[in-house]
C-alpha positions as CSV (number, residue, x, y, z in Angstrom):
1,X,0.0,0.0,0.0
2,X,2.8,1.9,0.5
3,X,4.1,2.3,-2.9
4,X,0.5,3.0,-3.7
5,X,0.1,6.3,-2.0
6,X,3.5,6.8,-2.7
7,X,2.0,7.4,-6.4
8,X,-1.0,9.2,-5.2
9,X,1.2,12.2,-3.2
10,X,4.1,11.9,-6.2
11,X,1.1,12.6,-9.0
12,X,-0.4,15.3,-6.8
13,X,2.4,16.9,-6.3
14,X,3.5,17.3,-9.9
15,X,-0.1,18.6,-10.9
16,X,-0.4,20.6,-8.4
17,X,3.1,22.3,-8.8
18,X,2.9,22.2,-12.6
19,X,-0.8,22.9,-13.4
20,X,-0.5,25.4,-10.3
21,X,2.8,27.4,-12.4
22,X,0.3,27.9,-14.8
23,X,-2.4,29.1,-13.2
24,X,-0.4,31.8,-10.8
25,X,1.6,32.7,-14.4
26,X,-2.4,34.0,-15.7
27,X,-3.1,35.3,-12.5
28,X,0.0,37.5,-12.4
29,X,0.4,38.5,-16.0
30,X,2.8,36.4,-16.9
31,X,5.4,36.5,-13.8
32,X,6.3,32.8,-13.7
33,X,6.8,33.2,-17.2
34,X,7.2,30.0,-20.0
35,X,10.3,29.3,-18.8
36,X,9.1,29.4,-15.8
37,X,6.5,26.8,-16.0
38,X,9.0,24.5,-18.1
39,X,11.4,24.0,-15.1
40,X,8.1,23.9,-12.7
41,X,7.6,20.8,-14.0
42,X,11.1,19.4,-15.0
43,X,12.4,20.2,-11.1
44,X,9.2,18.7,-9.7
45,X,9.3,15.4,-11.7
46,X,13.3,15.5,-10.5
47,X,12.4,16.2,-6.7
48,X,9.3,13.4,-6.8
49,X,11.8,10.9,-8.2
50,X,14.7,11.6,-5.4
51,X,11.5,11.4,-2.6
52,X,9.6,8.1,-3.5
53,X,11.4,6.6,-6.4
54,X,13.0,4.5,-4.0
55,X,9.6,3.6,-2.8
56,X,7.2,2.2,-5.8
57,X,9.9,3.7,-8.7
58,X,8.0,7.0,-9.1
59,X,6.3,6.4,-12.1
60,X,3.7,9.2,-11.5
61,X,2.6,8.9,-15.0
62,X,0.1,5.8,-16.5
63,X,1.7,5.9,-19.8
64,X,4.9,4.5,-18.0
65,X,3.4,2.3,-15.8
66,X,2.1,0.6,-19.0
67,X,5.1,0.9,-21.1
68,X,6.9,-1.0,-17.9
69,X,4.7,-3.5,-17.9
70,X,4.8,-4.4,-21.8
71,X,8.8,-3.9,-21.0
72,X,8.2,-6.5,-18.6
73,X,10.0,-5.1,-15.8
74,X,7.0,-4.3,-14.0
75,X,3.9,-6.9,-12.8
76,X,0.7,-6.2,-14.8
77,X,-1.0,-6.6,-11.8
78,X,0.3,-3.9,-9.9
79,X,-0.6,-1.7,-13.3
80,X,-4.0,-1.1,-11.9
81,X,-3.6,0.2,-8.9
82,X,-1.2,2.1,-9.2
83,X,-3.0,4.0,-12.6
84,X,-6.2,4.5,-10.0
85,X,-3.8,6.1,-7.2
86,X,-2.3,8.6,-10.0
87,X,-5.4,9.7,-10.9
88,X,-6.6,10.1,-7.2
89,X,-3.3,12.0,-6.6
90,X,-3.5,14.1,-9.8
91,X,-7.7,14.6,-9.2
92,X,-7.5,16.0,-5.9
93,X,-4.2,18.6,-7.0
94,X,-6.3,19.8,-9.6
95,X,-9.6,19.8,-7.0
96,X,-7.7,22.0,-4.5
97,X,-6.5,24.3,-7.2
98,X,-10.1,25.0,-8.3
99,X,-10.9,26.0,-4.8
100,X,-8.2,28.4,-4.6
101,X,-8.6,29.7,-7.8
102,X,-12.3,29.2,-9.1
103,X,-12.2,32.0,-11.2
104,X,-9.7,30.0,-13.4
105,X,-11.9,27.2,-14.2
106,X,-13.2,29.0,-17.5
107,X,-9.3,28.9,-18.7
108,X,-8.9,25.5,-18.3
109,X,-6.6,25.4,-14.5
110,X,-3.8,24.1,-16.7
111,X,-5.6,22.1,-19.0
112,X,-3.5,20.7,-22.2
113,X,-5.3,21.7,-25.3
114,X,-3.8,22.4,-29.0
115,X,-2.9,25.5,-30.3
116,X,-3.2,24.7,-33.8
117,X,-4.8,21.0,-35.3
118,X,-5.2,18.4,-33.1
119,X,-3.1,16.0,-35.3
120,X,-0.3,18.4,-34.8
121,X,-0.5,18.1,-31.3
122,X,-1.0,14.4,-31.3
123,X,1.9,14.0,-33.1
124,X,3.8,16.1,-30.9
125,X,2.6,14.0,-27.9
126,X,3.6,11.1,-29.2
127,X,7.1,12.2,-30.3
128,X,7.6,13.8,-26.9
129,X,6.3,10.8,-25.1
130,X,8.6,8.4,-26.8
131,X,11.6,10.6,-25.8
132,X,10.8,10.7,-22.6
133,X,9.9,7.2,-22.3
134,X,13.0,6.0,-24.1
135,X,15.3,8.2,-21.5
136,X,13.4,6.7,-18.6
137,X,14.0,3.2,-19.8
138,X,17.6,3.6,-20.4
139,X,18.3,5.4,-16.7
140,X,15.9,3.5,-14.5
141,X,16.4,0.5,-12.5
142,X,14.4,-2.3,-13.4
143,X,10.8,-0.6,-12.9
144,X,12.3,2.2,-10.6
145,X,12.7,5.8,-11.7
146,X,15.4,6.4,-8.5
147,X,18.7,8.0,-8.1
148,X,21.0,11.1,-9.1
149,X,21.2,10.1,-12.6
150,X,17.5,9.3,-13.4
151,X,16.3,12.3,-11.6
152,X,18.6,14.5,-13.4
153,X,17.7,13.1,-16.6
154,X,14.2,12.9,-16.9
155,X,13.8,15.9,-15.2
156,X,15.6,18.1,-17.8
157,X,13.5,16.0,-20.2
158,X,10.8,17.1,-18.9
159,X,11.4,20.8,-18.5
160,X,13.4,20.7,-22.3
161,X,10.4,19.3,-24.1
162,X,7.8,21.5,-22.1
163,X,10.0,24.6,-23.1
164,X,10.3,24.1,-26.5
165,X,6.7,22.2,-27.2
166,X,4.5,23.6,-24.7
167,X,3.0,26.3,-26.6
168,X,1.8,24.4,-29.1
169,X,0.3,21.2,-27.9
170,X,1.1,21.6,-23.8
171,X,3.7,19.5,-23.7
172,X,1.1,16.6,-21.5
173,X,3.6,13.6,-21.7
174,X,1.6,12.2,-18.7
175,X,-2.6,11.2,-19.2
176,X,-3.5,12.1,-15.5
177,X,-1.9,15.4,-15.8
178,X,-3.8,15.7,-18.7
179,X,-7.4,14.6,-16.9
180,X,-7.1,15.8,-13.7
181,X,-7.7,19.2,-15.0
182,X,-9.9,18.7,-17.9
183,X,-12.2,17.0,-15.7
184,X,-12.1,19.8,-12.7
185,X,-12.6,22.7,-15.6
186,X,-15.0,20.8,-18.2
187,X,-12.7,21.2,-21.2
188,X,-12.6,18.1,-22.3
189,X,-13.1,18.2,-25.9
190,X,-9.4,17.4,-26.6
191,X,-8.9,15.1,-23.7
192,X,-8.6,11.8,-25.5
193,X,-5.6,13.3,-27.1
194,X,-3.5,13.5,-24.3
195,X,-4.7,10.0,-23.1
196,X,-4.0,7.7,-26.2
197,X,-0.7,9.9,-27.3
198,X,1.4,9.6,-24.5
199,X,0.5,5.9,-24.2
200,X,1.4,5.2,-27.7
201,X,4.5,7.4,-28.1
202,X,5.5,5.5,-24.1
203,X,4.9,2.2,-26.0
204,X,7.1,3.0,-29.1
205,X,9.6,3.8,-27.0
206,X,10.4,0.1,-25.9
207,X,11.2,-1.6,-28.8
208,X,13.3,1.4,-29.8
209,X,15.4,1.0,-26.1
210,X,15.5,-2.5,-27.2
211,X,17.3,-2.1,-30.5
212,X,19.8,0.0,-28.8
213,X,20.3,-1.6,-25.3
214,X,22.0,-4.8,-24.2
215,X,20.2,-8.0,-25.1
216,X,17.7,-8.9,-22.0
217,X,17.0,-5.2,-21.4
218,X,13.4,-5.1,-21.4
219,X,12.4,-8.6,-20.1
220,X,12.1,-10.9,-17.1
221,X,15.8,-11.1,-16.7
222,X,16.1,-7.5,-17.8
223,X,13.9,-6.5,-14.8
224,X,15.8,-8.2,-12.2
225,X,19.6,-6.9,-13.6
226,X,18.9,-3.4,-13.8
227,X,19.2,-1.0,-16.3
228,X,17.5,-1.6,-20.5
C-alpha cells in the first residue's frame, strides 16, 4: 500500500506544482513566465523521483506504468492500482487548485489543449512521449525511476520538451496530468488526445530502447539486472 500512496502524493504533487505554475503565471500577467512553468515541471518530476522513487519507482505517470509493464520489468497486476492512485493524486491537486482559484476554471486550471490542429498536437505528444519514455527506460532500475542520474535526466527532459513544445500542444507527456484538469474545468473536448498519445509514443519507445540496449534489457531477466 505503500508504494501505492507513494503514487497518489508523487502525481499530486506534480499537478499541483505544474498545473499550479500555470495558473499563478495568468493570474500574475505572466510573472512565472514560460520558462518558468517549463522548469516547474522538470524540477518537480526531479524532486518526486529523489522522494519516492526509492519507494514504488516514481512512475507518477500511467503511460509509463504501462510501457513497464509491456517492457516486462513491472507486474501487470500492480498496473492497476497504481493507474487508479495517480489519478486520485492528480484529481485531488487539480480539486484544490479550483478551490483556490475558481475564477480560473473557465481557462482550463492548466488544461492541455492544442494550439493549432489536433493532429499536430498528437503528433507532438507522441514524439515527446517516446523521448521521454526512451530516457526513462535507459536510466531506471528495473521498474524504478530512482537516483542522481534518473532524476537529473528525466527531469531536464521534462522541463526541455515542455519549453520548446509547450506552446503548441502543452507538452502533456503524462494522461493524468492531462485529466485531472480537464475534468475539474470541463474542457474536455481534446482530452482523449493526451490520453491515447502519451501511451502510444510511451509504447514505441520500448522496442526502440531494445534495438539500442543490451540484449535482455526489457524482459524478465532485464527487470531483475537493472538497467534496459
Amino acid at each position: 500500500m505503500k508504494k501505492y500512496i507513494a503514487e497518489a502524493i508523487g502525481t499530486f504533487c506534480l499537478v499541483f506544482a505544474g498545473t499550479g505554475a500555470i495558473i499563478v503565471n495568468q493570474v500574475s500577467d505572466g510573472a512565472v513566465t514560460h520558462p518558468g512553468i517549463a522548469l516547474t515541471f522538470g524540477l518537480i518530476v526531479s524532486a518526486m523521483i529523489y522522494a519516492i522513487g526509492d519507494v514504488s519507482g516514481c512512475h507518477i505517470n500511467p503511460a509509463v506504468t504501462i510501457a513497464f509493464c509491456v517492457a516486462r520489468r513491472f507486474d501487470l497486476k500492480q498496473a492497476a492500482p497504481y493507474i487508479v492512485f495517480q489519478l486520485i493524486g492528480a484529481i485531488l491537486a487539480s480539486a484544490l487548485l479550483l478551490a483556490m482559484f475558481p475564477d480560473q476554471a473557465s481557462l482550463g486550471l492548466g488544461a492541455t489543449l492544442p494550439a493549432g490542429p489536433w493532429l499536430q498536437s498528437f503528433i507532438f505528444e507522441v514524439v515527446l512521449t517516446f523521448m521521454l519514455m526512451f530516457v526513462i527506460l535507459s536510466v531506471s532500475t528495473g521498474a524504478k525511476e530512482k537516483g542522481i542520474t534518473a532524476a537529473l535526466a528525466i527531469g531536464a527532459v521534462v522541463a526541455l520538451e515542455a519549453m520548446f513544445a509547450g506552446p503548441i500542444c502543452g507538452a502533456s507527456m503524462n494522461p493524468t496530468r492531462s485529466i485531472a484538469p480537464a475534468i475539474m474545468s470541463g474542457r474536455m473536448e481534446y482530452l482523449w488526445v493526451y490520453i491515447a498519445a502519451p501511451i502510444l509514443g510511451a509504447l514505441l519507445a520500448v522496442p526502440a530502447c531494445m534495438c539500442v540496449q543490451p540484449e535482455g534489457c526489457c524482459d524478465a531477466s532485464g527487470q531483475a539486472e537493472g538497467n534496459c
